[in-house]
Structures are given as C-alpha cells and as structure tokens.
Biopython code that builds the backbone (N, CA, C, O; Angstrom):
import numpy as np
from Bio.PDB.StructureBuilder import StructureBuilder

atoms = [
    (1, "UNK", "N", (0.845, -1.173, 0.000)),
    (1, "UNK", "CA", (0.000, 0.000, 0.000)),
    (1, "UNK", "C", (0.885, 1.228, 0.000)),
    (1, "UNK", "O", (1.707, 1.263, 0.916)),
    (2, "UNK", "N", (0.879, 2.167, -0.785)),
    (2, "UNK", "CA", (1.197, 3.434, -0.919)),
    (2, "UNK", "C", (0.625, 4.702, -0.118)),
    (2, "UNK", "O", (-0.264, 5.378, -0.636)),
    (3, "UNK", "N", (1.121, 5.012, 1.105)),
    (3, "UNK", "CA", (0.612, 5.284, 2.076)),
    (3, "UNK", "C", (0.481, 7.007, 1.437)),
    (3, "UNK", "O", (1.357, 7.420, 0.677)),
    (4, "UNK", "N", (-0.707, 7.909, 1.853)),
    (4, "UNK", "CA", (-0.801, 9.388, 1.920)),
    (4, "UNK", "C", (0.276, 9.834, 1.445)),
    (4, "UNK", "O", (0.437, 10.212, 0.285)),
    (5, "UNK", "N", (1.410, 9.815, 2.659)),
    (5, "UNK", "CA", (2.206, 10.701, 3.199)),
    (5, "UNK", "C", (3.175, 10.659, 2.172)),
    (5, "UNK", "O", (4.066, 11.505, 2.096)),
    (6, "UNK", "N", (3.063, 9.805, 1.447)),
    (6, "UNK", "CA", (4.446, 9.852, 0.076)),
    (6, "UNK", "C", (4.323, 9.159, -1.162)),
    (6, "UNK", "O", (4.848, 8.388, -1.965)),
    (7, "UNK", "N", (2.762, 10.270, -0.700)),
    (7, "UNK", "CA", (2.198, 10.444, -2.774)),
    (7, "UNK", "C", (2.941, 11.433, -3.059)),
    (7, "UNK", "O", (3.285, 11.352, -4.238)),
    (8, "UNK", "N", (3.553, 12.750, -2.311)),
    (8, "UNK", "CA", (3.820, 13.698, -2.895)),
    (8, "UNK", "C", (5.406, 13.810, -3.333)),
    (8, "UNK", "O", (5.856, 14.390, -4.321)),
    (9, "UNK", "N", (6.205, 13.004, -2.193)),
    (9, "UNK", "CA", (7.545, 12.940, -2.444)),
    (9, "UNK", "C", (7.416, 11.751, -3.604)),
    (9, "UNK", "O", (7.863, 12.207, -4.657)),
    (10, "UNK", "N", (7.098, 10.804, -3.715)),
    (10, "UNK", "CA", (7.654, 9.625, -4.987)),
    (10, "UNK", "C", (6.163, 9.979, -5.834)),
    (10, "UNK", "O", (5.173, 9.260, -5.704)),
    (11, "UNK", "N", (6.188, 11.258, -6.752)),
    (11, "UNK", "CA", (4.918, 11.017, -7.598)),
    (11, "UNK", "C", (5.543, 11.255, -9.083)),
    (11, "UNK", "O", (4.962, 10.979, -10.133)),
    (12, "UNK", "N", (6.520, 11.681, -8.993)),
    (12, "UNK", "CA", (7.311, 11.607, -10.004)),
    (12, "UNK", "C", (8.544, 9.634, -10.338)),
    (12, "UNK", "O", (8.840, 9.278, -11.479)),
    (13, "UNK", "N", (8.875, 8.982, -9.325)),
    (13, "UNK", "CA", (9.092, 8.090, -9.698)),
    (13, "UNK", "C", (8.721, 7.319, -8.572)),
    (13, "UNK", "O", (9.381, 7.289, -7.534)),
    (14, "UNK", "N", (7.825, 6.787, -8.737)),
    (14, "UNK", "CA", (7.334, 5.620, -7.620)),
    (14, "UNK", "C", (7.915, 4.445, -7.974)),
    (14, "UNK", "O", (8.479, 4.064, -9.000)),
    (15, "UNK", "N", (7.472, 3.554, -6.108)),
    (15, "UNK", "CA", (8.359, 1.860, -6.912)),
    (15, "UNK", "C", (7.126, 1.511, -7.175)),
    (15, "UNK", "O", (6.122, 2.223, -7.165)),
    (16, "UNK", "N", (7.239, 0.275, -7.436)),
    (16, "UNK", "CA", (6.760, -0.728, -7.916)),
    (16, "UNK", "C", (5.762, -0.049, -9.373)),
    (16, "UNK", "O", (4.568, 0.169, -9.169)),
    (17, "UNK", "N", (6.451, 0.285, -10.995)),
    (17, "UNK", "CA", (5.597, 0.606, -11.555)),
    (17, "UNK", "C", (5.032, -0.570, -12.297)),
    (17, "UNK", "O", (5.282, -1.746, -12.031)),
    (18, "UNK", "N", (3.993, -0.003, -13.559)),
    (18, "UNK", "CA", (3.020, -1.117, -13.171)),
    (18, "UNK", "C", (3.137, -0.740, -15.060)),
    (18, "UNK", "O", (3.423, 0.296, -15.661)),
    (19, "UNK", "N", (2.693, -2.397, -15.619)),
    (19, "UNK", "CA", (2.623, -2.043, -17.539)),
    (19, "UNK", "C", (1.238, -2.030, -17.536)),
    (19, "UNK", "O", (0.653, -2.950, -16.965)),
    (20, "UNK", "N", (0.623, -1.156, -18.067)),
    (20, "UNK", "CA", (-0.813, -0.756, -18.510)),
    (20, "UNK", "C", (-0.902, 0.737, -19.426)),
    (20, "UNK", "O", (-0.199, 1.718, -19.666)),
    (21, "UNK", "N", (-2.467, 0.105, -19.801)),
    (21, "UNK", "CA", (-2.415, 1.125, -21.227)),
    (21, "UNK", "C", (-3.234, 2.292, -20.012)),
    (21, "UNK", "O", (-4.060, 2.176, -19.107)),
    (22, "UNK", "N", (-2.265, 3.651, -20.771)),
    (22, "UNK", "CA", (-3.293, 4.862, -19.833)),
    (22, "UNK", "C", (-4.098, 5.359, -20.867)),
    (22, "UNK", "O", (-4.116, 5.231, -22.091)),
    (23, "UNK", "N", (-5.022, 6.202, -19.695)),
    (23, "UNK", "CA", (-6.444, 6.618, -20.766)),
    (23, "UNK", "C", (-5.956, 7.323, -21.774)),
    (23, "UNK", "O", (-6.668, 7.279, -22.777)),
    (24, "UNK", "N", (-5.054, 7.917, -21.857)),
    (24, "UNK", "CA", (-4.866, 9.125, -23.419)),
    (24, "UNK", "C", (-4.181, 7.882, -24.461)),
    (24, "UNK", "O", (-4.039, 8.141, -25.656)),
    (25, "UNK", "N", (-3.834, 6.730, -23.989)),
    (25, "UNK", "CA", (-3.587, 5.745, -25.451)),
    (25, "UNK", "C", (-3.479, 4.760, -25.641)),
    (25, "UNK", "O", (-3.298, 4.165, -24.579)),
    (26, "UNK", "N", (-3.478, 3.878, -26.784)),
    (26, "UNK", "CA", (-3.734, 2.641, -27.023)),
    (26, "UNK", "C", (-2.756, 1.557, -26.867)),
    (26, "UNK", "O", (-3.066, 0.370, -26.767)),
    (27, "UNK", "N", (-1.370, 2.097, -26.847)),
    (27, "UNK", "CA", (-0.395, 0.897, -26.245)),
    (27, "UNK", "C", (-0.180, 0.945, -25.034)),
    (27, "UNK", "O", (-0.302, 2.044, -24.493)),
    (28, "UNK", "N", (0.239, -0.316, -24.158)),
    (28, "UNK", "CA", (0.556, -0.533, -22.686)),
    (28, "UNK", "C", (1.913, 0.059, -22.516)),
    (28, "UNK", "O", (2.541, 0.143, -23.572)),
    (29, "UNK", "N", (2.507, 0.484, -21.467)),
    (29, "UNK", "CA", (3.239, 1.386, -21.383)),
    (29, "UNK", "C", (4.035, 1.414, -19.580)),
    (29, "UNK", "O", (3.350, 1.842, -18.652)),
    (30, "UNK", "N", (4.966, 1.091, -19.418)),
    (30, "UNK", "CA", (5.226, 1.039, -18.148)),
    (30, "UNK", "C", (5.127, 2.381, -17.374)),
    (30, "UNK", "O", (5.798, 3.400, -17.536)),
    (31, "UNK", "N", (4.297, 2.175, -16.643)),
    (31, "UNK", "CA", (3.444, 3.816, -15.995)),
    (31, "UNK", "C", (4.635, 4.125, -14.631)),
    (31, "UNK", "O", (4.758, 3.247, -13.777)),
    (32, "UNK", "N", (5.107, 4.865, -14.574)),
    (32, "UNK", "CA", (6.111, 5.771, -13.562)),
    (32, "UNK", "C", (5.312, 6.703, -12.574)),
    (32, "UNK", "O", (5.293, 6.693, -11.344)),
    (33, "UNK", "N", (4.700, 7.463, -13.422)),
    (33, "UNK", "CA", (4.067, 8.507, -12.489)),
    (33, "UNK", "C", (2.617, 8.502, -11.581)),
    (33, "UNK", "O", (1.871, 7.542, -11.383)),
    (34, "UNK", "N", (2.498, 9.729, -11.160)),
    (34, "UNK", "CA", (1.502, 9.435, -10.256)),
    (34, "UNK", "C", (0.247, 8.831, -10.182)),
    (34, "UNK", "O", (-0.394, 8.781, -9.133)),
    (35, "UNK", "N", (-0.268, 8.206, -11.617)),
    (35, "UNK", "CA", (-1.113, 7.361, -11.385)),
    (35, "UNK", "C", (-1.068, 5.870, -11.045)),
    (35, "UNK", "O", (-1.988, 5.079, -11.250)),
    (36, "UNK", "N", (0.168, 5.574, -10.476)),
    (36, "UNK", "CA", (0.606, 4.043, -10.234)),
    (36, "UNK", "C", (0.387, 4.120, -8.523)),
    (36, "UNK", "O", (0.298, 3.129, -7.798)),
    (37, "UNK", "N", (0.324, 5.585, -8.059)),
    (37, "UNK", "CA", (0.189, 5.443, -6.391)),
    (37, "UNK", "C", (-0.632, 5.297, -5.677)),
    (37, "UNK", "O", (-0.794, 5.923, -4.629)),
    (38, "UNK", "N", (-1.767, 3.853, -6.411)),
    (38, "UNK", "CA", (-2.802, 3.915, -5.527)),
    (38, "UNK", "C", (-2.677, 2.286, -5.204)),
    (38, "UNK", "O", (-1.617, 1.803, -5.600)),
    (39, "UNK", "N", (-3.500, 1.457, -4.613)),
    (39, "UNK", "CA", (-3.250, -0.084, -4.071)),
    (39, "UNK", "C", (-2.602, -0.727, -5.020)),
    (39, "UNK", "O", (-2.900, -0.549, -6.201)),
    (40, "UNK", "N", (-1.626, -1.565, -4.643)),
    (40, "UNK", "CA", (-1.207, -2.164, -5.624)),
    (40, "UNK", "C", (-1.621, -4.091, -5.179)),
    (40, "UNK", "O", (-1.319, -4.712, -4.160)),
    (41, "UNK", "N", (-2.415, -4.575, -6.455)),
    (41, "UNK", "CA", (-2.614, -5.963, -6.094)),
    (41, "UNK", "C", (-2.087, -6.585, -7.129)),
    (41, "UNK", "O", (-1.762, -6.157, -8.237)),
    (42, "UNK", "N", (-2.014, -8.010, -6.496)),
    (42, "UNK", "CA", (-1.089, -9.292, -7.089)),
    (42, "UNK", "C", (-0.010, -8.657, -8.113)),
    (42, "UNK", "O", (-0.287, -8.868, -9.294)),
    (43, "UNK", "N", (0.923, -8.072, -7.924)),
    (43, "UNK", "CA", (2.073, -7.506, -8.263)),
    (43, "UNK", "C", (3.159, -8.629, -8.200)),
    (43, "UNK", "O", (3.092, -9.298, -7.168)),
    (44, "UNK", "N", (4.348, -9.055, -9.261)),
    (44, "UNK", "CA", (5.236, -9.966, -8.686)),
    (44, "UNK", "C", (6.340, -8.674, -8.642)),
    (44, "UNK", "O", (6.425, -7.610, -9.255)),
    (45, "UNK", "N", (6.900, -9.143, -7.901)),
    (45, "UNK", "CA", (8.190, -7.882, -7.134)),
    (45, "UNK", "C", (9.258, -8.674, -6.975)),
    (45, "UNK", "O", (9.042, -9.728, -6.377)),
    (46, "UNK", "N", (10.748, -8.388, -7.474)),
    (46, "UNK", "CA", (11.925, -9.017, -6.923)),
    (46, "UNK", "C", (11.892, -9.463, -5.554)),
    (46, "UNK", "O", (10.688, -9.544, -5.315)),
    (47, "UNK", "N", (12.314, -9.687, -4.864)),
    (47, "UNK", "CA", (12.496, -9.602, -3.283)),
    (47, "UNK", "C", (13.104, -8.604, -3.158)),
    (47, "UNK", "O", (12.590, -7.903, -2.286)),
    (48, "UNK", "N", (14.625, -7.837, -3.941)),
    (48, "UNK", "CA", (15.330, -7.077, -3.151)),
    (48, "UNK", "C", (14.635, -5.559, -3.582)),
    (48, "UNK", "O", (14.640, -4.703, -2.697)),
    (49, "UNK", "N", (14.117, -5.252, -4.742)),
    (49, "UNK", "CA", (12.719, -3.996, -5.006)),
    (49, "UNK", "C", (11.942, -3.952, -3.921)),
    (49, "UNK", "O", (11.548, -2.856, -3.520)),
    (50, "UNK", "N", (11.495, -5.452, -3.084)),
    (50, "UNK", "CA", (10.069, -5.034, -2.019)),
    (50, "UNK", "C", (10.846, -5.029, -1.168)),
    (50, "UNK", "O", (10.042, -5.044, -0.236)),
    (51, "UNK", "N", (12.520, -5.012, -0.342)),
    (51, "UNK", "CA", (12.737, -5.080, 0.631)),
    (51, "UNK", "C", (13.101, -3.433, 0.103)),
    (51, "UNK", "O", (12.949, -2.669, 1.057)),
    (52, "UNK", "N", (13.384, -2.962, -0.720)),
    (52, "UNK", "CA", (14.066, -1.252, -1.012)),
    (52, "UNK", "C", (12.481, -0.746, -0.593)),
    (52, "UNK", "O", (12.357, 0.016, 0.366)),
    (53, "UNK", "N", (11.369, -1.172, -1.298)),
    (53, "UNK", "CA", (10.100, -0.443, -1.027)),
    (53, "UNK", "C", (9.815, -0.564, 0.194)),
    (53, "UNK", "O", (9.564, 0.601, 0.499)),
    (54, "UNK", "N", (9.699, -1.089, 0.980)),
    (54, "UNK", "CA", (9.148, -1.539, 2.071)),
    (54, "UNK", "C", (10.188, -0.453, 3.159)),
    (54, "UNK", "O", (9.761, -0.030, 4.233)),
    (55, "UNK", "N", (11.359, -0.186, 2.707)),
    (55, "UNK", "CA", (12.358, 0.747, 3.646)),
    (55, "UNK", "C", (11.912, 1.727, 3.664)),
    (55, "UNK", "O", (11.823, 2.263, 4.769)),
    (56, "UNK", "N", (11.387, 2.486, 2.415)),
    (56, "UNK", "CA", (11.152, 3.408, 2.015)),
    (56, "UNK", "C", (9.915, 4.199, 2.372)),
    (56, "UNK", "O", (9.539, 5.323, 2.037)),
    (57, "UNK", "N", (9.252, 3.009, 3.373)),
    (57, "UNK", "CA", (7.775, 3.600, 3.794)),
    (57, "UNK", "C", (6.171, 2.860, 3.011)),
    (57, "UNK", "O", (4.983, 3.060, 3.268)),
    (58, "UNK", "N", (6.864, 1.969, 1.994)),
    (58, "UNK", "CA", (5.226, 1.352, 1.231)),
    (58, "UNK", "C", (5.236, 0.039, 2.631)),
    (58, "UNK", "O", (6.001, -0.461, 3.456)),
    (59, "UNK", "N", (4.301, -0.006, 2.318)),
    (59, "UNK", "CA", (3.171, -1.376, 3.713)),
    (59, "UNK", "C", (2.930, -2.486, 3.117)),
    (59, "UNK", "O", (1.953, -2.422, 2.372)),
    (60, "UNK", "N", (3.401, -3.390, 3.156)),
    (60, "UNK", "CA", (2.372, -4.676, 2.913)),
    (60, "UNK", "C", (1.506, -4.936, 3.829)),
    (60, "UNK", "O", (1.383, -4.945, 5.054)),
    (61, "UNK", "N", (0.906, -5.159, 2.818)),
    (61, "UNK", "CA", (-0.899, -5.975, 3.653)),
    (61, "UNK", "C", (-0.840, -7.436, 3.290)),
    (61, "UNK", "O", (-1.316, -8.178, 4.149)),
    (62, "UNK", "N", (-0.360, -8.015, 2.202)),
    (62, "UNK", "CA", (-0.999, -9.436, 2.022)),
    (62, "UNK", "C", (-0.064, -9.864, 1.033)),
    (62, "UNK", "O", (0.222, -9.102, 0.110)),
    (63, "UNK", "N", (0.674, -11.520, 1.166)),
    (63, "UNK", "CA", (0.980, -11.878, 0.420)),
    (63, "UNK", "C", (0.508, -12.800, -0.325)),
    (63, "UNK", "O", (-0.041, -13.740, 0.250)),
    (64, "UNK", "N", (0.568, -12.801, -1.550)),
    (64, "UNK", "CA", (-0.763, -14.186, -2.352)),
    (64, "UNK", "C", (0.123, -14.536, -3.027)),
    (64, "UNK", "O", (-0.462, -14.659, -4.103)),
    (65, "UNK", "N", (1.635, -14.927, -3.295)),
    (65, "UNK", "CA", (2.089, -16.211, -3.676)),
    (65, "UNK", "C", (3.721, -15.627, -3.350)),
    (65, "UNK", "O", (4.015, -14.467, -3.064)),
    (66, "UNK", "N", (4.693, -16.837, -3.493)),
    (66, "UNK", "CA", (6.134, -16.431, -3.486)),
    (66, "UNK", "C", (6.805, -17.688, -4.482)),
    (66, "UNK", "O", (6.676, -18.899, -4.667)),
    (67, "UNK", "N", (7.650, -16.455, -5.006)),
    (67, "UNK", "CA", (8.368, -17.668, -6.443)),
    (67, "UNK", "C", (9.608, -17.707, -5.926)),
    (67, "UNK", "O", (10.281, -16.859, -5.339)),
    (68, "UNK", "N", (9.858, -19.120, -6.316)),
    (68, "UNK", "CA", (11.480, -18.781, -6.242)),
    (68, "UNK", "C", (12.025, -19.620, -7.222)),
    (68, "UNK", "O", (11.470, -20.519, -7.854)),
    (69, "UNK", "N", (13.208, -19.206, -7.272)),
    (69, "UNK", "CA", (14.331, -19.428, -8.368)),
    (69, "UNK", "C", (15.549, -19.600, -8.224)),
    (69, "UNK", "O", (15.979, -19.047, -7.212)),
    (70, "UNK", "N", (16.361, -20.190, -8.871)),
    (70, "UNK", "CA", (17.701, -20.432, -8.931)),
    (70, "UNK", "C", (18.599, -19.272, -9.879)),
    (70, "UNK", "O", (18.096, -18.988, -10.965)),
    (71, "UNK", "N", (19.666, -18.720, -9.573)),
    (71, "UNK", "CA", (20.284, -17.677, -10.249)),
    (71, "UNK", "C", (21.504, -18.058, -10.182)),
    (71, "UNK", "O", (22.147, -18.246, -9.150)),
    (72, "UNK", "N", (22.026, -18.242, -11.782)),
    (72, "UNK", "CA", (22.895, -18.950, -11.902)),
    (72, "UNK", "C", (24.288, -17.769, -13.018)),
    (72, "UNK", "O", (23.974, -16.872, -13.800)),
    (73, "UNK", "N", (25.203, -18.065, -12.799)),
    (73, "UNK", "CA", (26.342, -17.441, -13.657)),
    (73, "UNK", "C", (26.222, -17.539, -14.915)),
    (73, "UNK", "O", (27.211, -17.080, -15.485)),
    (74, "UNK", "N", (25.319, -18.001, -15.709)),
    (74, "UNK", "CA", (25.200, -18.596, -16.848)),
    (74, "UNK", "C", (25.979, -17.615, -18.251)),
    (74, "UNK", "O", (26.419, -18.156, -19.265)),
    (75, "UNK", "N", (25.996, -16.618, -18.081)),
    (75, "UNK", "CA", (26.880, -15.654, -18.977)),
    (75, "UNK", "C", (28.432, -15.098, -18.375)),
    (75, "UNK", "O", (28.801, -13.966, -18.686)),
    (76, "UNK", "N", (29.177, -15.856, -17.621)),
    (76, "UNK", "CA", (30.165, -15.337, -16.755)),
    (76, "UNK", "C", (31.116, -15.895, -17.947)),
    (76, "UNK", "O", (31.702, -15.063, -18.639)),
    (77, "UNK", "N", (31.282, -17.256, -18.202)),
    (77, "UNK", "CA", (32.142, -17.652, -19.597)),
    (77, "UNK", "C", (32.740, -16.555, -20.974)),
    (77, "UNK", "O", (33.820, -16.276, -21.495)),
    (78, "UNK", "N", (31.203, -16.164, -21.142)),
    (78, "UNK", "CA", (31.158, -15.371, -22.243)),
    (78, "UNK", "C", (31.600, -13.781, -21.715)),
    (78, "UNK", "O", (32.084, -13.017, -22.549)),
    (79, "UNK", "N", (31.399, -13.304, -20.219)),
    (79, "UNK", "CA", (32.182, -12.076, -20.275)),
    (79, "UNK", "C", (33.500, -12.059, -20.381)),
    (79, "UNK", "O", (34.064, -11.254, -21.123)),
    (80, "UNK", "N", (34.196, -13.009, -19.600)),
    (80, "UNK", "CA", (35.517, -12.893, -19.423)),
    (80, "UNK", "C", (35.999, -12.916, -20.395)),
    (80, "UNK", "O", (36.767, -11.979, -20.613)),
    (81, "UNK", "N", (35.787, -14.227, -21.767)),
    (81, "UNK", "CA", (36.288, -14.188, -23.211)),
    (81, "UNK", "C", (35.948, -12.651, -23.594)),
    (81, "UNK", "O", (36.689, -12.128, -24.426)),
    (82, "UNK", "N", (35.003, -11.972, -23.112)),
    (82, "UNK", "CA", (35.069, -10.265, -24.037)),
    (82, "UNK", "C", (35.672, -9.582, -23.232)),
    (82, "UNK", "O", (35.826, -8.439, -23.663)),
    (83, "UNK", "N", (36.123, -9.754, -22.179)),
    (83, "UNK", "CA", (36.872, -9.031, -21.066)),
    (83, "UNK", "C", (38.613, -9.448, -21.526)),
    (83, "UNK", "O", (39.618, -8.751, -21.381)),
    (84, "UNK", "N", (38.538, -10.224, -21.855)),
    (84, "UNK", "CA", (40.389, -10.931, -22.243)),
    (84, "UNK", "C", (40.768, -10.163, -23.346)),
    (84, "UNK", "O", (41.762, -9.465, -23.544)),
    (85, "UNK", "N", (39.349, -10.542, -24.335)),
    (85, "UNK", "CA", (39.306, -9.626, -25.978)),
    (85, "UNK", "C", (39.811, -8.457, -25.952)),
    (85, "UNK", "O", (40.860, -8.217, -26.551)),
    (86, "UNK", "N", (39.164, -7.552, -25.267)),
    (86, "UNK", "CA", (39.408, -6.021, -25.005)),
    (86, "UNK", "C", (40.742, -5.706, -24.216)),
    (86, "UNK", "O", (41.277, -4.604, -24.337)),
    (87, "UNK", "N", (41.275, -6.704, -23.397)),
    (87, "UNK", "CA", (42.565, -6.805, -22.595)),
    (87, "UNK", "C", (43.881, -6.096, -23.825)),
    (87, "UNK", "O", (44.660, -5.168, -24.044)),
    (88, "UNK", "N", (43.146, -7.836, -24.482)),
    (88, "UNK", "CA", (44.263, -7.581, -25.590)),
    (88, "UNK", "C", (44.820, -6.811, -26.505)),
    (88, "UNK", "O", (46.019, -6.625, -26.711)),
    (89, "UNK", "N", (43.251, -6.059, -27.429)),
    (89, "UNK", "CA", (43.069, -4.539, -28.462)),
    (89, "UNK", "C", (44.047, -3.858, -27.438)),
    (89, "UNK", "O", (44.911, -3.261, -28.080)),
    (90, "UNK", "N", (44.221, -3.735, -26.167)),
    (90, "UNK", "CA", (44.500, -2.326, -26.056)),
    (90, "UNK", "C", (46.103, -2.036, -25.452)),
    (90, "UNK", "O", (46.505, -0.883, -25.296)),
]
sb = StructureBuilder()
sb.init_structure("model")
sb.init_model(0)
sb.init_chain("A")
sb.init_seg("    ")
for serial, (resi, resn, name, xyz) in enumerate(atoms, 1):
    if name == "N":
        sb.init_residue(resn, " ", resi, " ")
    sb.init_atom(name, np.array(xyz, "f"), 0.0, 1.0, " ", f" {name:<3s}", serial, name[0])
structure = sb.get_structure()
C-alpha cells in the first residue's frame, strides 16, 4: 500500500511501476508517475525492489504467492572471453 504521506515525495518516480495502457492511449506502457500510487494488487516484485520499497515507507498488507528461483552465472564464460578480448586490443 502506498501510504498518503508519500504520494507527494515519490509522484514523479514511484516503486513498484506497473505495464498498462493509460487513458490518453492505445499501447501498454510502463506507468512511472503518479497514477501508479494507488493499491497495488497481485504484483510480482523481486524480493530485493520489495525489501528497497518496504524501507522506504510502502506497507504490505498481504501476500498471495512467493516464487522462487535459482540464479545462476550462466553468462560469466562469455564475459571474461570479451573481457580478455578487449585486454588484448589495447
């Protein structure tokens, strides 16, 4: 929940924004501003976004599911070969 007190400080960039089409047009559009600061439901949120929001003064009320996942190095191979690459050019 997006409490009163800091609609006015985060109305220019609030967390948790939200993809929806606004009334002036026809494509969906990741919404930033102050029309994203009202309840927010079944939202999926990183964990470390709702632990930054949650510092910041937004409230949870309710949780209705939790995902989890494995996070893996899977592109670490491929930096270092472009990290060696560029070693070398220079």
């Amino acid at each position: 929940m997006y409490p009163d007190h800091l609609h006015e400080l985060h109305q220019y960039l609030p967390f948790c924004p939200e993809n929806k089409t606004p009334p002036d047009s026809k494509e969906p559009r990741l919404l930033t501003l102050y029309m994203t600061l009202y309840m927010k439901e079944m939202n999926v949120i990183h964990y470390r976004n709702l632990k930054q929001a949650l510092e910041y003064g937004l409230v949870l009320t309710r949780i209705n599911r939790i995902l989890q996942f494995n996070q893996s190095p899977w592109l670490k191979k491929y930096n270092d070969l472009n990290t060696d690459f560029e070693k070398k050019l220079k």
